[in-house]
C-alpha positions in Angstrom: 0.0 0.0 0.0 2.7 2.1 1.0 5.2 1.4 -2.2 4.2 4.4 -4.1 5.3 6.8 -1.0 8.8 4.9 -0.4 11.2 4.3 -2.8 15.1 5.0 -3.5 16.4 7.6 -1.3 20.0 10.0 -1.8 22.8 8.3 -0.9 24.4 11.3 0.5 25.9 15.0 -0.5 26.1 15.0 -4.0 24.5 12.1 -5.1 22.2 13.1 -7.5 20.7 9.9 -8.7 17.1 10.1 -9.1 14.9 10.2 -5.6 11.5 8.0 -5.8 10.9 8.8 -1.8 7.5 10.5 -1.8 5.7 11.1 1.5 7.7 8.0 3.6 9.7 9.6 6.1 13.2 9.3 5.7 14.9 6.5 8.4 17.3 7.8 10.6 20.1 5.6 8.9 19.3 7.6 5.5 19.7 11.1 6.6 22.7 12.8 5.8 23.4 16.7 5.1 24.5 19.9 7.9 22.7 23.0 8.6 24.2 25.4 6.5 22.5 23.9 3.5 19.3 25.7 4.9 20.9 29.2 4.3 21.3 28.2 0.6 18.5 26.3 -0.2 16.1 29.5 1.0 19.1 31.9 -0.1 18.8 31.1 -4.0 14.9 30.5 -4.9 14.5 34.3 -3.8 17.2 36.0 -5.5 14.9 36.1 -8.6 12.4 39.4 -10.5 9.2 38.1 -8.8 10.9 39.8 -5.3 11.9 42.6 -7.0 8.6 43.2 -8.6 7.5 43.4 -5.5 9.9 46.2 -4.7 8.8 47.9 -7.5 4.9 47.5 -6.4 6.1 49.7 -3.0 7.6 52.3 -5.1 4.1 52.5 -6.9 2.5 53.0 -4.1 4.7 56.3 -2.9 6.0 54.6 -0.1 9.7 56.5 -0.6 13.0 54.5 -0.4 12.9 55.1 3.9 9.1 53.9 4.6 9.6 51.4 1.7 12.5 49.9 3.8 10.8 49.4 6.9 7.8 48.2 5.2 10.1 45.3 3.7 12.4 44.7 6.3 9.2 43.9 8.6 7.1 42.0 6.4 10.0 39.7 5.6 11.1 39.0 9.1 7.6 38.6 10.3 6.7 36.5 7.1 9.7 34.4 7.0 10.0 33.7 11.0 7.6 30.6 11.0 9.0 29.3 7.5 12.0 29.1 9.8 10.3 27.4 12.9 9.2 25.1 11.0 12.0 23.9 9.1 13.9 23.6 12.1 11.0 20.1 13.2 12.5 18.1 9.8 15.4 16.7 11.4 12.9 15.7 14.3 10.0 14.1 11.9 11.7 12.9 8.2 8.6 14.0 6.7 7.8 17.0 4.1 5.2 20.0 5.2 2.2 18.6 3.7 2.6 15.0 4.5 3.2 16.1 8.2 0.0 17.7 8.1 -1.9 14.5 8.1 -1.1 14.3 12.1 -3.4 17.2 13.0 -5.6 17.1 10.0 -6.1 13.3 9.2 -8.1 12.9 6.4 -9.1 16.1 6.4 -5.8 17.0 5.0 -7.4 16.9 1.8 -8.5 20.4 2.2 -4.8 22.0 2.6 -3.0 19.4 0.4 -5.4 20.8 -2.6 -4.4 24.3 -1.8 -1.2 23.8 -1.6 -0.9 21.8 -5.1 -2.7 25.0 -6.6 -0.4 27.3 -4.8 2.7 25.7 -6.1 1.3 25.7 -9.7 0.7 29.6 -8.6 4.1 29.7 -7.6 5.3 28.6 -10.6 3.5 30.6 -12.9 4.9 33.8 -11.6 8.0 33.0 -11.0 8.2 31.4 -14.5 6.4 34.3 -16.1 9.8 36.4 -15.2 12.5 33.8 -16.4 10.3 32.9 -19.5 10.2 36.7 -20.4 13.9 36.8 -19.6 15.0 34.6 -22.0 12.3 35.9 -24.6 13.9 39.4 -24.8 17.3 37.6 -24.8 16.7 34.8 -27.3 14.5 36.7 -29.7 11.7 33.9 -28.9 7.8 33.7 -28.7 7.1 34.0 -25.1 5.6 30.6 -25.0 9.2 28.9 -25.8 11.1 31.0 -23.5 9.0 29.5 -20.7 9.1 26.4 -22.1 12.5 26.2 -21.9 12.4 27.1 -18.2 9.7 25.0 -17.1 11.1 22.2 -18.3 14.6 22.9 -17.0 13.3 23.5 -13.4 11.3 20.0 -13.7 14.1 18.0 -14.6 15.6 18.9 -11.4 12.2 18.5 -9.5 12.0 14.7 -10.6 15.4 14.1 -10.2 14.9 15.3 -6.4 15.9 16.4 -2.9 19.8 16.1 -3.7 19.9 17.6 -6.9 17.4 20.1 -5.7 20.3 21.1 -2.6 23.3 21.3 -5.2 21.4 23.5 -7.5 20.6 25.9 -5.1 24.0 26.2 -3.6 25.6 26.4 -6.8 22.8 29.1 -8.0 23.4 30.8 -4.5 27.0 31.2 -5.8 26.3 32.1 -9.7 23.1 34.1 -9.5 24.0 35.5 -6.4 27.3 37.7 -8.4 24.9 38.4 -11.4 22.5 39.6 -8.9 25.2 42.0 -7.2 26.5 43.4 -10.8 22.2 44.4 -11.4 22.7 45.7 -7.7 25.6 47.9 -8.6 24.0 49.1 -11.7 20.9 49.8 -10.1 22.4 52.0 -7.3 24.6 53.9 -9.6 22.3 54.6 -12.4 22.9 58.3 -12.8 18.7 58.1 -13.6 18.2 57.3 -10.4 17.3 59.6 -7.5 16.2 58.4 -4.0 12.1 58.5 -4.2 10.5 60.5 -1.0 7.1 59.5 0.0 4.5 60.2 -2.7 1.2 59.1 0.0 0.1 60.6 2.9 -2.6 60.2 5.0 -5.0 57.2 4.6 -3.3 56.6 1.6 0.2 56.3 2.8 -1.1 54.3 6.3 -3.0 52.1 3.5 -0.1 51.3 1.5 2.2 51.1 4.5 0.2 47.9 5.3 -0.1 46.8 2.2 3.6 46.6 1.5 4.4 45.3 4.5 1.9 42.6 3.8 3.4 41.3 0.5 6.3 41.4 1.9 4.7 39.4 4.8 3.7 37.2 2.2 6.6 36.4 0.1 7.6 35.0 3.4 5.3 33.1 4.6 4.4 31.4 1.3 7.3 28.9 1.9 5.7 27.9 5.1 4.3 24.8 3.6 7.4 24.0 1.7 9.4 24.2 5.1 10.7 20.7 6.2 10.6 19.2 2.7 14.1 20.5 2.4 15.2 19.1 5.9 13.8 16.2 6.6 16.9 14.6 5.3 19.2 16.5 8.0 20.2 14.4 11.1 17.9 14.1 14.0 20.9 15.0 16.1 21.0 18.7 13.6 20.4 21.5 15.7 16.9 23.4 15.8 18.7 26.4 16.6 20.9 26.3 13.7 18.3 24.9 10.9 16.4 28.0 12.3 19.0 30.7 11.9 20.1 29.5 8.5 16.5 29.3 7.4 15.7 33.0 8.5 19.1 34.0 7.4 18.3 32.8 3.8 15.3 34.1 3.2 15.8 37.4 4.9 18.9 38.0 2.7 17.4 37.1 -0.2 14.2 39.0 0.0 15.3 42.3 1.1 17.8 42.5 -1.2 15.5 42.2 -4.1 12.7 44.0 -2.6 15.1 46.7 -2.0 16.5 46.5 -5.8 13.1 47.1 -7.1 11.9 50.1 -4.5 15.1 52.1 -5.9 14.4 50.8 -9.2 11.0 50.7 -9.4 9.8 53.6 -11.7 12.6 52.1 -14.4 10.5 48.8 -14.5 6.7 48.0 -15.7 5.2 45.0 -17.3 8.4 45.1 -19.3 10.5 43.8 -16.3 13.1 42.1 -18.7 13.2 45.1 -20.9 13.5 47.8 -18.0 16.7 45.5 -16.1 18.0 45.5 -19.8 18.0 49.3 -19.8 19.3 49.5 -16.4 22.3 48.2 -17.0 23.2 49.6 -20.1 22.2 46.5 -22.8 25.1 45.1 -24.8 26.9 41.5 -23.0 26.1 42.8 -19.1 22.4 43.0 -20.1 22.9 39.2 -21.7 24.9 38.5 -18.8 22.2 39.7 -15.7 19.3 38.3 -17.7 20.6 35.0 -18.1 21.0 35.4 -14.3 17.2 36.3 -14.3 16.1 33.2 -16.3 18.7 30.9 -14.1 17.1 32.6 -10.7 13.4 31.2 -11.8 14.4 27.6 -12.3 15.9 27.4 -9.1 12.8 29.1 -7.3 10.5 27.0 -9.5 12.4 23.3 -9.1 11.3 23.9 -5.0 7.4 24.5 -6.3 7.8 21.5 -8.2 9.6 19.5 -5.7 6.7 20.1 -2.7 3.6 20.1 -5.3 4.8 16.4 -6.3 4.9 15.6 -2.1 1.4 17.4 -1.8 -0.1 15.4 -4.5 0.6 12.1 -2.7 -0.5 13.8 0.4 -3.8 13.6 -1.2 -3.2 10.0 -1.3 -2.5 9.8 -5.3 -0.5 6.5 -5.9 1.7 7.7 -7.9 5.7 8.2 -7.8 6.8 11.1 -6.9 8.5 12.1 -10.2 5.7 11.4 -12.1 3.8 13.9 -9.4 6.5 16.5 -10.2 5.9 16.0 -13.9 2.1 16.6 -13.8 3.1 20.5 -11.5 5.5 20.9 -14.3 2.7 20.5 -16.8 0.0 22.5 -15.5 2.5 25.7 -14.4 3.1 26.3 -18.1 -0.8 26.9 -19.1 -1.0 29.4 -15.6 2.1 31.1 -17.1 0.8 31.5 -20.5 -2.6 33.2 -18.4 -0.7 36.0 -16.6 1.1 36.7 -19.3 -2.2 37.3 -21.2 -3.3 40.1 -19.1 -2.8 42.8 -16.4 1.0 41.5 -15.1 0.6 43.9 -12.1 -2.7 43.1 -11.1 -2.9 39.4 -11.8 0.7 39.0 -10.1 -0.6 40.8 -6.9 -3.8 38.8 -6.5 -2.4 35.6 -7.3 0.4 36.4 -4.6 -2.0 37.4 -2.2 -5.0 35.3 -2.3 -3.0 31.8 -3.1 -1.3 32.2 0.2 -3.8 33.6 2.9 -4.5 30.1 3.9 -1.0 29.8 5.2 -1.5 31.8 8.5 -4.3 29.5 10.0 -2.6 26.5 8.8 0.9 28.1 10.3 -1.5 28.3 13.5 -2.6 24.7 13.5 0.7 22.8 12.3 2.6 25.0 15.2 -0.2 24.2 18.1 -0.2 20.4 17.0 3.7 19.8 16.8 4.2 21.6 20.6 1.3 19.3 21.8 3.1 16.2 20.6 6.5 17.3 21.5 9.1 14.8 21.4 6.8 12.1 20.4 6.1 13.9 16.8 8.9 11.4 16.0 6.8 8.2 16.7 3.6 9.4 15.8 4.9 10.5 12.1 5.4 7.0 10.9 2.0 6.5 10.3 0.9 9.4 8.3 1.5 6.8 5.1 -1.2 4.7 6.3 -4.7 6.5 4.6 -6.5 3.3 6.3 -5.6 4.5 9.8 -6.4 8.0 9.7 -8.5 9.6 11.7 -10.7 12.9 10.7 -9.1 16.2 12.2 -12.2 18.0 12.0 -10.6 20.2 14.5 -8.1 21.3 12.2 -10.1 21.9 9.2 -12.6 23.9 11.4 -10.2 26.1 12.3 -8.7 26.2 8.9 -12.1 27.3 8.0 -12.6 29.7 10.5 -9.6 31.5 10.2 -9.3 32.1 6.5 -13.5 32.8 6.5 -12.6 35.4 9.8 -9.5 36.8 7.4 -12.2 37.9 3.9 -13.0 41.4 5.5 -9.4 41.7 5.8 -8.2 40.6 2.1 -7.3 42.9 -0.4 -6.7 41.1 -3.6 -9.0 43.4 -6.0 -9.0 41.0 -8.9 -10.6 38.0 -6.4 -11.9 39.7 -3.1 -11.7 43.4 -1.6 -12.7 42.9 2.2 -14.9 45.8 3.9 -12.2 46.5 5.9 -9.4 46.4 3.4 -11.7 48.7 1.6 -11.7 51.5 4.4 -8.1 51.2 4.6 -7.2 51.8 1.3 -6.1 48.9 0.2 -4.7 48.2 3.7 -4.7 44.1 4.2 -4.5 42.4 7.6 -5.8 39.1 6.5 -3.1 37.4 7.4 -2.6 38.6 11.3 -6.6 38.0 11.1 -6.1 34.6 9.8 -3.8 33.0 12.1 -4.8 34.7 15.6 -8.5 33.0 14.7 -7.0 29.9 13.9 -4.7 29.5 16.4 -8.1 30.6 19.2 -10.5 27.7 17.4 -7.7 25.2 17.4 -6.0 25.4 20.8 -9.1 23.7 22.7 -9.9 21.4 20.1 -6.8 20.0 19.7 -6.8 18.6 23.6 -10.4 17.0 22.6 -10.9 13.8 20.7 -12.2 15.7 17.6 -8.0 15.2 17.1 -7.1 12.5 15.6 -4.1 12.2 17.8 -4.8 9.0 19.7 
């Protein structure tokens, strides 16, 4: 019953034969790895546009280069923090996000698992929408082609798996990292480009204040499901402390770096984003150079959206391998790309950013809640999540699932999808998120004590 869910696992660093371990949590005497592999496996999927897009959206707004700072520095830190406390249980469990969900959620799990499938297809498609654009304007391609080409690059890596996965990421920590810091110097010394002071004031500036500190917030958080998939390998014996500082380190670096890149930058770049980073650094081989960097920067973001959506397929108990899962999120991400390109880049990029990811404070809430419950005996209880057949239903969890993301629609502010009432009289100002998991975590403290958990 199990077959589909086990499989070959790494043999250690470097080996980079091909992975068929779905959802079965990885035995103690298979784990390998050290701690510092956290910093770059959260380092490189961020230094990519789609953060600096977001930059850009803050200088939009008339936030200024100092409010836009604080806005980002913030959001990130807050957004990233429980990515990082979660990570820091896969050395304890062996198990991905998702499939470690089925402890508080049982069969219920279904719910999350689903949203989380879409949300990596979401991922994809605007991450891929920047590195397919990227090698468009370089190439001289159709637009279709140039995604192709990184879609199918990033799911190669995907289906080969969690080693390959790590290597990639350190080595595109390294490489994309110094084409990222010759943009960076460009950028700052663009004789164009003057400090912006804040354009907003009033509601408008208090609105946008919390806006951008809100998708900030939510570039963050949005790895929260992804978190242990990339540590479950680590040693049981790795230290929390350390997987949690090199998680937070990583994605902290990376994201306000490129947030900050497109705030200065941001009235150089539109929908255009390849053709404005061309400009900014002059065109000619620099501008081949940093947009190869751009199209390299979105497989290694996408390969981790791959990676988890294959792990949150099986979740939903799909008996299939997990490369073939990985294969099927590589498939759908290039129709989503070919959609936002279609339309409205800003406004489609912001609501998909937004609304595929407000489901991640309550389940933050409940996944956090459960795993201090269990404490040490996470570990023993983990090894059955495999077994469909002896599931319980965690109506507890998807209640306050439910509950939090319902309490968190007044709050949203993704105009394409949902304007909440609230949001509304803020100007734009979204606290769904804060909403979201304060609900949750008040709905499932008490019920995860009574036998609605399926904990026994």
């Amino acid at each position: 019953m199990t077959d589909a869910f086990g499989g070959a696992t790494p043999a250690g660093v470097g080996s980079v034969a091909l992975e068929e371990r779905g959802i079965l949590p990885i035995e103690s005497d298979r784990r390998y790895g050290a701690a510092w592999r956290m910093f770059t496996v959260w380092f490189a999927p961020n230094v990519e546009t789609s953060g600096i897009f977001v930059g850009a959206i803050g200088a939009a707004l008339g936030l200024g280069m100092v409010w836009g700072t604080v806005a980002i520095v913030v959001g990130t830190v807050a957004g990233s923090f429980p990515v990082a406390l979660l990570c820091a249980w896969g050395p304890t469990t062996g198990a991905g996000q998702l499939p470690a969900a089925r402890l508080p959620f049982g069969r219920t799990v279904v719910v999350p698992a689903v949203v989380q499938w879409l949300s990596s297809i979401a991922w994809d498609a605007i991450v891929g929408l920047f590195g397919g654009e990227a090698l468009q304007y370089l190439l001289h391609l159709p637009f279709a082609a140039g995604v192709a080409i990184v879609i199918v690059a990033e799911g190669l890596i995907a289906i080969v798996g969690h080693e390959l996965v790590h290597v990639v990421e350190v080595g595109a920590s390294v490489v994309v990292g110094a084409l990222f810091v010759v943009l960076s110097v460009k950028v700052l010394t663009h004789p164009g480009l003057t400090p912006a002071a804040a354009a907003a004031h009033g509601r408008l500036f208090a609105g946008a204040l919390i806006l951008m500190v809100t998708l900030a917030f939510s570039n963050g958080i949005s790895w929260a499901s992804y978190a242990s998939d990339y540590s479950r390998y680590l040693p049981r014996s790795t230290s929390r402390r350390a997987v949690f500082w090199y998680t937070l380190g990583g994605l902290v670096a990376s994201y306000v770096w490129m947030e900050e890149l497109g705030l200065a930058a941001g009235r150089f770049l539109t929908d255009d984003t390849a053709a404005g980073i061309d400009r900014l650094v002059g065109g000619g081989a620099l501008g081949i150079v940093v947009l190869l960097g751009v199209a390299l920067g979105a497989v290694a973001s996408n390969t981790m959206n791959d990676y988890t959506g294959s792990l949150a397929m099986q979740t939903l108990n799909v008996r299939l391998r997990r490369p073939v899962t990985a294969a099927v999120v590589m498939a759908c991400a290039y129709g989503l790309v070919l959609w936002l390109h279609a339309g409205s880049v800003v406004t489609r990029f912001t609501d998909l950013l937004l609304f595929s990811s407000y489901w991640l404070a309550p389940f933050v809430a409940i996944v956090v809640i459960d795993w201090r419950r269990r404490g040490e005996a996470v570990e023993r209880d983990v090894r059955r999540i495999v077994h469909w057949e002896r599931l319980g239903y965690g109506w507890g969890a998807l209640a306050a699932l439910v509950a939090g993301f319902a309490a968190a629609i007044p709050f949203m502010d993704a105009s394409g999808v949902v304007v909440g009432p609230v949001a509304h009289a803020l100007d734009g100002g979204d606290l769904a998120y804060y909403v979201g998991f304060l609900v949750a975590a008040a709905v499932y403290w008490p019920l995860s004590r009574s036998r609605i958990s399926p904990s026994t």
